[in-house]
N, C-alpha and C positions, 0 to 999 in steps of 0.2 A: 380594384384591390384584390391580393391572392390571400386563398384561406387555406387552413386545411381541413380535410373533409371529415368530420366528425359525426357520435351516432346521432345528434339532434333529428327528431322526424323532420323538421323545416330544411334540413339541409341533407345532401345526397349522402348515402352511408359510407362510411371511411373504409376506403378500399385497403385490402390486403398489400402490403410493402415485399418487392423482394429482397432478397439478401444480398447486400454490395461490403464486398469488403475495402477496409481504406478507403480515402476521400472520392467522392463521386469520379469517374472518369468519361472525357468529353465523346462527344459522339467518333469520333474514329478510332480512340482507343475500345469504345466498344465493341466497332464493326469488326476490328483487327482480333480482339479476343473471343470475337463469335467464329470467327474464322478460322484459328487457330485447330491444326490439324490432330483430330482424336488419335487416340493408341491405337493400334491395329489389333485385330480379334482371329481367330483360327479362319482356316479357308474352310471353304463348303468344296469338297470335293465331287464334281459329278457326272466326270467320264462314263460315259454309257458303255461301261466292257464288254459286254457281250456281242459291241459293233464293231472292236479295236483292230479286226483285218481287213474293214471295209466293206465287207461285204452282208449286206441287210436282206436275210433271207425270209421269206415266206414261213410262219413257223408252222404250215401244217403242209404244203409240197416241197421247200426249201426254194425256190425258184427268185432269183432275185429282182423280176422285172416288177416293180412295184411301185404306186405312185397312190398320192391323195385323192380320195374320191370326195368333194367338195359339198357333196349336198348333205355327207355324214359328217364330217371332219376325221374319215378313219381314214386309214392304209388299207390297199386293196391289192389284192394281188392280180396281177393282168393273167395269168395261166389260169389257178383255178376257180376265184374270185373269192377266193378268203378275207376278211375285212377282222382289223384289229386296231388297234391304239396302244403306244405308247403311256406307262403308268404317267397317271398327273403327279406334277412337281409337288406340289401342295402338302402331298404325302408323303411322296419318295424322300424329299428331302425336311418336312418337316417344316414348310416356310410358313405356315398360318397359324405357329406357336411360340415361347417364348420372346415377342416381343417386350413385354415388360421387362425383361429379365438381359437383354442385348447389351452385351459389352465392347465399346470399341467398335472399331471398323471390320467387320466380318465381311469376306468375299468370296466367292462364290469362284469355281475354277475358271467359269465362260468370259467373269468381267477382272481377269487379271488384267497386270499393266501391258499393254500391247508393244513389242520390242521393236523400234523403227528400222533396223535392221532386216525385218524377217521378210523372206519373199512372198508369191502370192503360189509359186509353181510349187506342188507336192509331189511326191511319187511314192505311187500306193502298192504296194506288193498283190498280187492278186490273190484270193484265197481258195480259187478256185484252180488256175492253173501255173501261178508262180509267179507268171506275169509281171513284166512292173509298166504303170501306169500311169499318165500326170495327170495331174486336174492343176486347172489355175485358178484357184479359189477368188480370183477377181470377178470371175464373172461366172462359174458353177458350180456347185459341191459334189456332184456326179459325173462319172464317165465311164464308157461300155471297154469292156477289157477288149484288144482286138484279134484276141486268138479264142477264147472258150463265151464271148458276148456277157459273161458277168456284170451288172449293174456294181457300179463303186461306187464306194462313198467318203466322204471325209468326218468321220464320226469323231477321233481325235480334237482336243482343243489342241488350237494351234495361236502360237505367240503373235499370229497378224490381227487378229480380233475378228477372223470370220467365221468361228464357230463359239456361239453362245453356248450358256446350259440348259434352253427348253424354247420350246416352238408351240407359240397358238396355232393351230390350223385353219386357214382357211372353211370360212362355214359359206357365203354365199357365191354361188357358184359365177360364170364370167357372164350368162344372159343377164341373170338376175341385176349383175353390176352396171350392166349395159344399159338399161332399162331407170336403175337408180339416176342413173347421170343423164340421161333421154329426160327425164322428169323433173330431173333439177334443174337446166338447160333452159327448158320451154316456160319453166315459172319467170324467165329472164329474157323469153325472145323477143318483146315490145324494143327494148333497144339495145340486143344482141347483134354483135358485126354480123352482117351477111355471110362475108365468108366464113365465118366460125361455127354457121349454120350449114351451109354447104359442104366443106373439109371435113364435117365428122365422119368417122368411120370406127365404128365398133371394133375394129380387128386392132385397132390401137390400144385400146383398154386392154390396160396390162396389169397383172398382178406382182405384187412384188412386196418382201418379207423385207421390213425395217427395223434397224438394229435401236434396242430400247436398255437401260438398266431400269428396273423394277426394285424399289426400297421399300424395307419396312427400319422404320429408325423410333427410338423412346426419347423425347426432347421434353424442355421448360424452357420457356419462353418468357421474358420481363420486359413490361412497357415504362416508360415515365413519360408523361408531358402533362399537357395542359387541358382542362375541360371548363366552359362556361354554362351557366344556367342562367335563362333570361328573368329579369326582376323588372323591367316595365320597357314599353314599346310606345312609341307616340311618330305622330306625324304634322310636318311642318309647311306652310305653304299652303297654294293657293294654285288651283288649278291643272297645269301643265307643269308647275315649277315647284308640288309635291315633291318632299325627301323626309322617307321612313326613319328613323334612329333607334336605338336600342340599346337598353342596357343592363351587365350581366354582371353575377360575383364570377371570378373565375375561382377554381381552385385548381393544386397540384391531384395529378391523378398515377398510382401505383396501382400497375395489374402484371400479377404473373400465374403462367398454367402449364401442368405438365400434362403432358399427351403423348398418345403413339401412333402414328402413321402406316395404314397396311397398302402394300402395294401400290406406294408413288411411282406415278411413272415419268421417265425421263428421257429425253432422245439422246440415243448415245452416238449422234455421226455430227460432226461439226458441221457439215452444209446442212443439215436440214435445221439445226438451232440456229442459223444463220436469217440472218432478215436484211433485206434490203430493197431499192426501188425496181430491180430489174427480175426478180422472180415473186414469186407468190408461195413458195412450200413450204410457208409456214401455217398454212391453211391445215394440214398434217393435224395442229394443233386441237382444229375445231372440232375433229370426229374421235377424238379420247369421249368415254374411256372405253379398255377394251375391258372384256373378260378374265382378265390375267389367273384368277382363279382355276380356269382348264387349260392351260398351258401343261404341255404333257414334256417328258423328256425330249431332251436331240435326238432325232433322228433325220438325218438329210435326205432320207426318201419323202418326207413331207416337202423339198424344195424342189422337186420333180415338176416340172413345168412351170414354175415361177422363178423371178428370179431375186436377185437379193442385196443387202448393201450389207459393208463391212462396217462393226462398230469401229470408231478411229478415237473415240475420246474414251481417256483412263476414270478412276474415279475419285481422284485427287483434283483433277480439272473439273469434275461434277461438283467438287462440295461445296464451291460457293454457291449453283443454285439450289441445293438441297438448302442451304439456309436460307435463302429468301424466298422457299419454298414453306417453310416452317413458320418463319418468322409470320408471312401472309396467314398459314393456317391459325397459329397464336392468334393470330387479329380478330380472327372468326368467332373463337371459343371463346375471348373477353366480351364481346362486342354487346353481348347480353346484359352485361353489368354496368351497362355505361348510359342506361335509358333516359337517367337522374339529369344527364347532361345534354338540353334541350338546343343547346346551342351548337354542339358536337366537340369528340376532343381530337387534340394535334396531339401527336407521338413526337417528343423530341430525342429520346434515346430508345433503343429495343438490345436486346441480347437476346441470344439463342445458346443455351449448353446440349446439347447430342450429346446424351450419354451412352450410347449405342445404337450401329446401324447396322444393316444386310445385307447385300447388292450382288443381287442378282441378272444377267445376261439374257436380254429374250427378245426373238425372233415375233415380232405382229404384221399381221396380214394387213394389206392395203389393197385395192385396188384404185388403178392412177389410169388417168387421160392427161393428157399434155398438148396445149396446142400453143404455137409462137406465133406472136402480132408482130409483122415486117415493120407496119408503120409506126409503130410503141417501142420496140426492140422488148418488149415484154415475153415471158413465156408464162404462161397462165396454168394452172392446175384446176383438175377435181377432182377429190379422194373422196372414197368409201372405203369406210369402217367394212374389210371382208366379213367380221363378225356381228355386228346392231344393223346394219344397214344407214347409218350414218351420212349424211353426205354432204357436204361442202364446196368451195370454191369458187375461182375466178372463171367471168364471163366476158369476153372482150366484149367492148359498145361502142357501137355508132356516135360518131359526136355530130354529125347532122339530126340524126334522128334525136339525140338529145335537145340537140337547139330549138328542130321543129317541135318538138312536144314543151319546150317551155317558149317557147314564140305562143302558140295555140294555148297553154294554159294562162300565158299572160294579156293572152287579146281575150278571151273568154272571163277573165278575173275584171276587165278594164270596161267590156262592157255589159257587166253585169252591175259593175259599181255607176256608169253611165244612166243605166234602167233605174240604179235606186234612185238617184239623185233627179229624174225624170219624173218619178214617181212621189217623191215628196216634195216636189214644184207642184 
């Protein structure tokens, strides 16, 4: 029988109702009006001007040959070994305030809509000798001018989505990473393929900067279903042919919470949210979270020896998981209030309203191994987190040595139940 939940102490306290206007609506008109695309809010402006000719100089010899020195997370100059950083985002643009206060969809310049149109080839005027220069942002944000050796850069957002608005730097260096995955590897060599033990090679750990949007959004979230609390338990039968029964009031259950989200993070490249039987990069997933909090401005002297993907997904394509991002956090923050109901409760509707969000474009450090299984057609992963030391992934396995090891636990299990039965004769 269904009740409703009233303050009687015998019975669970009567949950908070959210607000629905007009008759109830079924579960897809709510998922469709959770979905439903907010207003748009001002952009975040965050061209780094002071790089807009490319050229990313030294600010204390001007010398442009410069790259990430990895055990700091600074910029280093190769001439006269001056070391500086980029102001953090945090600040510069003000992301770790006003989230209560977000209205609409705010964007950020790095995570504009990407124009399928746009090429990948640029050409950089030189600011050194007039120079003009391409870079093909497919596959580097740098190139040496080839008259005056100027280091260039693509500091510019550019309409293909391969320049974001801020860059975590690399913090653990490439031994360091080499070493993380040596140790992960070995926890797994009992029935690790042979070859996947012999083909490693360190010079294949590769660092490489993955395109993320970073949200902060202010949401309420409304549950409705069902919750039971058990009122007596018995058991039936005899022996072998024991069955437990049980039985419960249900009641209807209303919970709704507002909250705000700081720095969700979300992959912003369609292959790597992609899942399927023939790769594993979604492993990606297990070494969140990063630091997002020191993400410093773009600068593409931080991608100087790494290399990097393009964001390819808009953030109109994001917003349906930004709500089943929410709507799971909602689950979180009710989940307290729900102790009353010993039996557990089912959700049969959820809405999420986003009253405002901020999306943000940002570059995170990975370091990646990649080995391909011929006889799987698999290609396996193992990523560390550049910044926690984090580390995850696939290990190819022996499927003999799996058999022998369960052949051998199952004659060791066989005759050891042999011994008891020996022993109670």
């Amino acid at each position: 029988m269904t009740h409703d939940a009233h303050g009687d102490p015998q019975q669970p306290p009567e949950p908070k109702s959210p607000t629905f206007d007009g008759p109830p609506l079924s579960l897809e008109e709510e998922l469709a009006a959770a979905r439903a695309e907010p207003e748009p809010g001002p952009d975040i402006a965050t061209v780094n001007e002071a790089l807009d000719d490319g050229v990313n100089r030294c600010p204390k010899c001007g010398s442009t040959d410069v790259r990430l020195r990895g055990s700091t997370g600074m910029l280093v100059c190769l001439f006269c070994r001056h070391e500086w950083q980029e102001a953090r985002v945090e600040e510069e643009f003000g992301l770790g305030e006003g989230i209560d206060d977000l209205q609409g969809t705010v964007i950020a310049g790095g995570a504009e809509d990407i124009d399928d149109d746009a090429g990948n080839v640029m050409t950089i005027k030189c600011g050194g000798c007039g120079a003009e220069v391409v870079v093909d942002t497919a596959h580097a944000m740098n190139a040496r001018c080839h008259w005056c050796r100027h280091t260039l850069n693509v500091n510019q957002q550019t309409p293909n989505g391969a320049v974001p608005d801020a860059v975590l730097p690399f913090r653990l260096t490439h031994a360091e990473a080499v070493e993380k995955i040596r140790e992960f590897a070995s926890k797994r060599r009992l029935f690790a393929h042979p070859r996947f033990k012999k083909e490693f090679v360190p010079e294949n750990v590769l660092g490489v900067y993955l395109p993320y949007l970073v949200i902060d959004a202010r949401a309420e979230a409304s549950y409705v279903g069902k919750g039971e609390v058990q009122t007596r338990r018995w058991t039936e039968g005899q022996g072998d042919n024991k069955t437990t029964y049980y039985a419960a009031d249900v009641f209807r259950v209303d919970r709704s919470v507002a909250f705000t989200v700081d720095d969700l993070t979300v992959e912003g490249s369609a292959d790597r949210a992609k899942v399927d039987s023939t790769t594993t990069n979604n492993i990606i997933n297990t070494i969140l979270p990063f630091d997002t909090k020191n993400a410093v401005k773009w600068n593409s002297s931080y991608l100087v020896g790494f290399t990097s993907e393009k964001r390819d997904l808009d953030v109109d394509e994001l917003q349906p998981k930004l709500q089943d991002q929410l709507l799971s956090i909602g689950r979180s923050r009710v989940h307290d209030s729900l102790v009353e109901f010993d039996r557990g409760v089912r959700w049969e509707q959820e809405k999420v309203d986003v009253g405002g969000s901020r999306w943000v474009a940002m570059y995170l450090p990975v370091w990646l191994y990649s080995y391909f299984q011929e006889d799987t057609g698999m290609l396996h992963y193992i990523a560390v987190n550049a910044r926690t030391g984090e580390t995850m992934g696939s290990v190819p396995v022996s499927q003999w040595r799996l058999i022998t090891a369960a052949l051998t636990v199952g004659t060791v299990l066989e005759g050891a139940a042999g011994a008891l039965l020996v022993a109670m004769s």
